[in-house]
N, C-alpha and C positions, 0 to 999 in steps of 0.2 A: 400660483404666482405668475404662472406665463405657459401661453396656451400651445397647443401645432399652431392654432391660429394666427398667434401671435408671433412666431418663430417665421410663418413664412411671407406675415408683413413685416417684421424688420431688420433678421439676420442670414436669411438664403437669399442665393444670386435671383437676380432677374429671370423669368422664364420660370419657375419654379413654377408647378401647379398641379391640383388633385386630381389623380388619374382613378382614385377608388378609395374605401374608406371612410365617404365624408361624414359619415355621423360619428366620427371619434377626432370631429379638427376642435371641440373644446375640452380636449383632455389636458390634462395640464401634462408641464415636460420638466423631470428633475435634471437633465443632463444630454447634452448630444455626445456622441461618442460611434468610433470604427470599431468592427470587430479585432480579436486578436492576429495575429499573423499565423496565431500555430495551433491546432486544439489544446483543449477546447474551445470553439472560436467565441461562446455567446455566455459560459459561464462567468464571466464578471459581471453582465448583467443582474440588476436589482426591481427593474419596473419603471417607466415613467420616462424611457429614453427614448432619445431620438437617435436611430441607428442608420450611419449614413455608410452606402451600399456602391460599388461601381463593377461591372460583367467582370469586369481581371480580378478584381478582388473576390469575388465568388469563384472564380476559376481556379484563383492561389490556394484559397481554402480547400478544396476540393473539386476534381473537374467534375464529378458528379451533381455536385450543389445548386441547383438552380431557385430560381429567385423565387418562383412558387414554394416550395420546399423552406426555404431560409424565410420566408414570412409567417410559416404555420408554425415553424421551431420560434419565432421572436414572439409571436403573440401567443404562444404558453410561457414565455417568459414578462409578458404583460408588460410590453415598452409599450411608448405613447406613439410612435411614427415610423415610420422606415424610409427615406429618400434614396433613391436609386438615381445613378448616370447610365443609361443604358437602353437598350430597348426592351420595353415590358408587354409580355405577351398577357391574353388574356385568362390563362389558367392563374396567373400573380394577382390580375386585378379581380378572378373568381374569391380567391382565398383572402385577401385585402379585406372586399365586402365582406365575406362570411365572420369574420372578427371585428369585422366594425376598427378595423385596423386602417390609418388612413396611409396610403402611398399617395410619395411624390416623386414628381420625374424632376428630375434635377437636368439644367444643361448639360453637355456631352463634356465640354472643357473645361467642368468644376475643380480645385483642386478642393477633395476632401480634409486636409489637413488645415488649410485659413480658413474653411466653411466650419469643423469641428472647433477652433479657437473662438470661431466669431460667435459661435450659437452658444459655445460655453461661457462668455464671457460676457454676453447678456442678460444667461439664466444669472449667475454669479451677482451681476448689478442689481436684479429683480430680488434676489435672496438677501443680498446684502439692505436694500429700499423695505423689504417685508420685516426682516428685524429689528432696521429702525423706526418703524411703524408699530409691531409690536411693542419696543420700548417704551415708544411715547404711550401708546395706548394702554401699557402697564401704569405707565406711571401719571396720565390722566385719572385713572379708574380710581388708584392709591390715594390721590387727593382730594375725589369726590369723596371718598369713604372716610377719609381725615375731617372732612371740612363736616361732615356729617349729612350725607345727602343721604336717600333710603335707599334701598332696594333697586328699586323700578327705575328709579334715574342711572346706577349702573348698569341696570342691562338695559335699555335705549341706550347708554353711549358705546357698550358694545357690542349690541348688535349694528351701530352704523359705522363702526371701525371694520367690523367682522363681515356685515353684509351677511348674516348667518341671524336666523330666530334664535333667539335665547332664552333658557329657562332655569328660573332659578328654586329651587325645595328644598323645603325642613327633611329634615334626618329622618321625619316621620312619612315622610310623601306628599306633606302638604306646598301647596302650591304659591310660590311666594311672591314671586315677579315673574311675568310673560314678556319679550319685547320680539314681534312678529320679522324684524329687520325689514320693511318696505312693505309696498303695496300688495303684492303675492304672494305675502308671506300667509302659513295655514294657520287655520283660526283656532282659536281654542278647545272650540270643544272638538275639533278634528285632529289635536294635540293631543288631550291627555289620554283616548285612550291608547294613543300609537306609546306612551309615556309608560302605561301599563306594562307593555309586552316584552319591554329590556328591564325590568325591573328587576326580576332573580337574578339575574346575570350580574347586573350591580352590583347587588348587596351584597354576594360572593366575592366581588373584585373589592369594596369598597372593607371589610374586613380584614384583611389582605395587605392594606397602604394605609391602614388606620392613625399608624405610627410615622408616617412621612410630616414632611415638613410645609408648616401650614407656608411658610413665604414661597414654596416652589411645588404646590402640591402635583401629583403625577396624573394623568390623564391616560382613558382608555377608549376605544370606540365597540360600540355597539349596534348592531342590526336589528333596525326598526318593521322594515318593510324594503318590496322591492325598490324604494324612491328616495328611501331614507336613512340614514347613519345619524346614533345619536353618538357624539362628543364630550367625556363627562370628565370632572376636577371635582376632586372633594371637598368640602370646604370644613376646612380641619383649624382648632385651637388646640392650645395646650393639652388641656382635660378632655379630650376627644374628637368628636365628629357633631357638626351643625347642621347640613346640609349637602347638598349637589350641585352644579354649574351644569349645564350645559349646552353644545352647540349644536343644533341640528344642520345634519350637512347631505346636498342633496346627491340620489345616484353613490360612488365609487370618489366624489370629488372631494380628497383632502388635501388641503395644502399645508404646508410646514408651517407656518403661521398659526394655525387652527389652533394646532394643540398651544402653543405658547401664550396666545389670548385666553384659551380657556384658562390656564394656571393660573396667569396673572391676575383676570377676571377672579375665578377662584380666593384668590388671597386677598382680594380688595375685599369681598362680600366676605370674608372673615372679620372683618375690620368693623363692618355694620354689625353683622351678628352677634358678636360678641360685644359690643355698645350695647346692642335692645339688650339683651340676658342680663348685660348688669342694670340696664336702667329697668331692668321688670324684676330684679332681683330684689332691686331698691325700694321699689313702689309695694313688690312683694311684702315686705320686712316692716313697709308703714302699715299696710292695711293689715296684715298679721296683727300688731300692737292694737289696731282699731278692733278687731275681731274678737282679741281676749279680753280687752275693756268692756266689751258686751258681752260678751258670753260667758265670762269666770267672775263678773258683778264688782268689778274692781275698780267701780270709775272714781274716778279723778275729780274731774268735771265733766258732766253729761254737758252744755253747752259745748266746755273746749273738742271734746269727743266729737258730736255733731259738725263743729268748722273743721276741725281735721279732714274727718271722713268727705267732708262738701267740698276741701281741696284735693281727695282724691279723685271726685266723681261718684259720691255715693250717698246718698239721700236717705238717710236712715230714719225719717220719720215720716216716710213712704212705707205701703204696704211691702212686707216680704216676707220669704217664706222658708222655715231652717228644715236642711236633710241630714238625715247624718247615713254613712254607709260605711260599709266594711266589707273584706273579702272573705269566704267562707268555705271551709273544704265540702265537699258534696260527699253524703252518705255511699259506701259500697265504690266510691271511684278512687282511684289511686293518688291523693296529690303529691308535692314537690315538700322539699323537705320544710322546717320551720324556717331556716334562714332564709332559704330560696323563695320562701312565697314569703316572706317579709318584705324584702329585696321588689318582690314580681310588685306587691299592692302598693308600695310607693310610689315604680314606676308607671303605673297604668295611673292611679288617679293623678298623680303630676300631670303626664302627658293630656288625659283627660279632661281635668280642670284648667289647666294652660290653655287651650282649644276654646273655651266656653267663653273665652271675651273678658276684658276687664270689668264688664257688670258686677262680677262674684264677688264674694268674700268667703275665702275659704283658709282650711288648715287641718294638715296632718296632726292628730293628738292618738293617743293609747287604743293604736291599729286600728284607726275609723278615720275618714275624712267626714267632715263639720263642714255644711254647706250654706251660706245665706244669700238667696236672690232675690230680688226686688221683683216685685209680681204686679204689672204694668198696668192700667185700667183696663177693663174686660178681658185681661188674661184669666186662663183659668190652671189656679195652681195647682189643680191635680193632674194638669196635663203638662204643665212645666216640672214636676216632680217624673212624671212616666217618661219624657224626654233627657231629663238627668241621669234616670235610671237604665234606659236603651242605652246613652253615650258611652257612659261606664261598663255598662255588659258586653258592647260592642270592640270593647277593647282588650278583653277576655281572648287569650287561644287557642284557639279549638281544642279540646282534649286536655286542659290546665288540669284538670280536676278540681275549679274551684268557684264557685259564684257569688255574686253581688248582692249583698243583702242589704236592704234601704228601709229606714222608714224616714217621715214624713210630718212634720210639723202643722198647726193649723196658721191660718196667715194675722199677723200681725204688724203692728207699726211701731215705731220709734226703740233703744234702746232693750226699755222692760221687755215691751212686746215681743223684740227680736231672740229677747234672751227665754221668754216663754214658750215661745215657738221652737226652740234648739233643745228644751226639756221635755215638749210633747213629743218630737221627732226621734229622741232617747228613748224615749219609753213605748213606739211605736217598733224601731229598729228590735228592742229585746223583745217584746211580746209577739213579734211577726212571728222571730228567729225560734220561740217556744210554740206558736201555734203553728205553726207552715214549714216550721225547716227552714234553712237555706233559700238562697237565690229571689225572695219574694222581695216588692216593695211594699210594706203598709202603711199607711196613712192612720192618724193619731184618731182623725175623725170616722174610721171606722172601728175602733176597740170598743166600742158600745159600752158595756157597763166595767171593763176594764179598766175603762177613765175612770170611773170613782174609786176601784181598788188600789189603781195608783197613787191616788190623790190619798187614800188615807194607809197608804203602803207603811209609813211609818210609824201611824198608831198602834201601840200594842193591842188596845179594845181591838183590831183585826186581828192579831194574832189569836186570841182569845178562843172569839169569834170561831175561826177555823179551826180550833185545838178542841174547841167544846163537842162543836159538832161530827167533826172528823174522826178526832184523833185516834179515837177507840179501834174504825176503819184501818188507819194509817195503820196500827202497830199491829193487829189483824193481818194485813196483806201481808206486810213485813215477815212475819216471821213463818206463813203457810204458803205464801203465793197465791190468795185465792182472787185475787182481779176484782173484789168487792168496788173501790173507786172505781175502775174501767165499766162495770155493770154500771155502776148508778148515772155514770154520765153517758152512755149508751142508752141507758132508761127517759133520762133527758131528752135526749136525742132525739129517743122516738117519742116525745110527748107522752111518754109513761106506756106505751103501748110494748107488753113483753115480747108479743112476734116479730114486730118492730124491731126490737131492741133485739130479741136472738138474732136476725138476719144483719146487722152492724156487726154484732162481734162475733157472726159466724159458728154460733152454739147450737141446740137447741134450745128450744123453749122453756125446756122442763128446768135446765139449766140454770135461765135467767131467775125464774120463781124459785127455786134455790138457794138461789144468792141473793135474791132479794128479799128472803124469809131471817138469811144469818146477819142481813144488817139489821134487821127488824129486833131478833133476837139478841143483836150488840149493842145498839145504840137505845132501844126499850121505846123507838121511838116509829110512831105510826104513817107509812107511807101514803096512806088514804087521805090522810088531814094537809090540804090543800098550805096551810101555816107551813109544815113541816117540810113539803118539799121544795118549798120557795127558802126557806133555813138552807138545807141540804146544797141545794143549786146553789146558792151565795155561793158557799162554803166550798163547793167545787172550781168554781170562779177564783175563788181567793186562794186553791191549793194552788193552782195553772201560774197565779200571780205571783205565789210567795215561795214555791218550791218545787217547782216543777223544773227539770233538768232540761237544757236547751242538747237537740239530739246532735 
């Protein structure tokens, strides 16, 4: 609010001037004030004063006391000045400079007591002019975010009330509004990573005042670097935490003000955020309806459908492309319990798909998220699928014990198509999840001949099929353990080669021709006849498809 520098252009006598010190004459001053008359002479000090000095008055105190001495005890108490009436030797103006502490010689025939009233009573007017600046500047901010301006329009108008860069972030860290305050202000990219490095310290504070009050939310400060303090306000609703405010402030320089902008700022951009969340809550809620209209086959009208969707911005008889994914415990790793990773895969794909732009069309259904993106001309949607699938894995915490498993639709257009594409991508996610485990993304267009078992998954003629040829197999293993299936699609494997095939399932050899003598002897059916092992292979095919246990 009001600097030494300012203190000694407009409330110290004439004659006043810097005898050492000078690189602390823009420190700011919360108060001028004389020592006490009795010890302790300097413990009511708090930091930020102007300690006004006269040779009898260090005498009173103690005749030991000298002015060298009483400037090394003040500046461990972190005032902003020390003015002395007196003669000042040079061991005072040594110790001055070494704290960057500024002394001033004051005239000889000051009285300290009208100079302590006059300097007090212009900090007082300066504090009193900053809270009524504050106020307005609250109450500007309040009406931007009523009248409905965004983001970025509140912090440009306070960072030029503040004179301070301002930054405004999602609860997530994301980056929502920059406003640099003036020409010098640091740039972005020499922002975020300084943004970085107060970040645990937040998030521990920011748990902590979770529960404060969004109209007055509280403020802390934090060490950036040596140049820098960041100044942060929560930005809090009802149901929780939105965001962060903050001011970056340079050097040790805060002023009372600082924090009160930040709050108020703070509570204005609650006003916005909580407008986008419903109006995206809304938008949400229409394209949800657009979403099950196509994908649960329940239309209406496929025209009305269409103009809906084209009011929301979505062009449904454009190419796109459906994913579906889901969260998956990892074999041998520990996860979290069932409610707790219920709980985790909401919030990550929320978070997730909220990030990925209004383009989407998306929805939580029976623990999978249901993906549809429009796939742009010479996009290539197996790389918009592998981009959807980093996003999501990338939101994962370390050590969850749990991974993302995706498959992958082939690309279609309008309605049908959309809704074909979200039944390949089903059937790409389960067969991943049965051939690979966990954590993979497969694409529908690599299940090779699993697309036709799918396609005719319903026919009993498949059941049949694999009961005729199997089944003998199946109730075989069942009741001995002898790995007859395991062998034969090992045998596969290795394009019928036994060596081959021992070195897969880590037998011997003698082993494999064993076991491929008692399916011989069970099924009466000959491995040599080129017919029979293209039967067989189906039939292994269609066990994987129809009963195969997901690990």
């Amino acid at each position: 609010m009001i600097t030494v520098q300012d203190l000694i252009d407009q409330a110290l006598p004439q004659g006043t001037h810097v005898v050492a010190g000078a690189g602390g004459l823009r420190r700011d001053v919360t108060w001028a004030t004389r020592p006490r008359p009795s010890p302790p002479t300097f413990d009511h000090l708090s930091g930020g004063e102007l300690v006004l000095l006269t040779a009898k008055v260090l005498q009173n105190l103690d005749e030991r006391l000298t002015l060298e001495a009483a400037i090394r005890q003040l500046a461990g108490f972190k005032v902003s000045a020390v003015a002395f009436a007196g003669r000042i030797v040079a061991g005072a103006k040594s110790a001055a400079d070494a704290a960057s502490l500024p002394l001033l010689q004051l005239p000889p025939d000051v009285d300290l007591a009208l100079l302590e009233r006059a300097a007090s009573d212009l900090i007082s007017e300066r504090r009193r002019d900053a809270q009524r600046r504050g106020h307005e500047t609250g109450r500007r901010l309040m009406e931007l975010a009523i009248a409905g301006e965004a983001l970025p329009a509140l912090a440009r108008t306070l960072a030029e009330f503040a004179s301070r860069p301002v930054v405004i972030e999602g609860r997530d860290g994301r980056l929502l509004a920059i406003d640099g305050g003036g020409k010098d202000a640091p740039t972005r990219e020499t922002l975020l990573p300084l943004l970085e490095r107060g970040r645990p310290a937040i998030a521990t504070w920011l748990r902590s005042v979770a529960a404060s009050s969004p109209a007055e939310p509280p403020t802390t400060t934090v060490e950036l670097d040596q140049e820098r303090r960041r100044l942060v306000a929560p930005i809090i609703v009802r149901d929780g935490l939105l965001g962060i405010l903050s001011l970056l402030l340079p050097g040790q320089q805060e002023l009372p003000e600082d924090a009160f902008l930040a709050s108020r700022g703070a509570a204005a951009c609650a006003v916005v955020l909580a407008r986008e969340r419903a109006t995206a809550a809304t938008r949400q809620e229409l394209e949800l309806n657009v979403l099950d209209e196509v994908l649960d086959g329940a239309l209406r009208s496929e025209v009305s459908l269409l103009q809906q969707a084209s009011r929301l911005g979505h062009d449904l008889e454009a190419p796109h492309v459906a994913l579906v994914a889901r969260l998956d415990p990892l074999s041998g790793v520990s996860a979290a319990s069932p409610a707790r990773l219920h709980e985790r895969r909401w919030s990550i794909f929320e978070e997730a798909l909220a990030r990925s732009g209004s383009r989407l069309l998306w929805r939580l259904r029976h623990n999978q998220a249901e993906i549809v993106r429009p796939v742009p001309n010479g996009a290539d949607a197996c790389e918009l699928a592998s981009t959807q699938f980093d996003e999501l894995s990338r939101r994962l915490p370390e050590g969850s014990g749990v991974a993302v498993s995706m498959g992958a639709g082939r690309v279609h257009s309008g309605p049908t198509g959309i809704r074909q594409s979200h039944q390949e991508a089903k059937q790409a996610l389960a067969m991943g999840r049965k051939l690979h485990g966990p954590g993979r993304l497969t694409r529908f267009d690599d299940l090779g001949v699993y697309r036709l078992l799918f396609a005719a998954q319903g026919l009993p003629e498949l059941r049949s099929f694999h009961d005729e040829a199997l089944g003998t197999l199946v109730e075989y293993d069942r009741a001995h353990g002898a790995e007859l299936l395991r062998t034969l699609e090992a045998f596969f494997a290795a394009r019928c080669g036994p060596k081959e095939a021992a070195a897969i399932l880590g037998v011997h050899r003698n082993t494999v021709l064993y076991r491929l003598d008692r399916v011989r002897e069970l099924t009466g059916l000959d491995l040599d006849d080129a017919d029979v092992r293209l039967r067989l292979h189906l039939a292994l095919y269609a066990n994987v498809a129809l009963y195969q246990e997901i690990e």
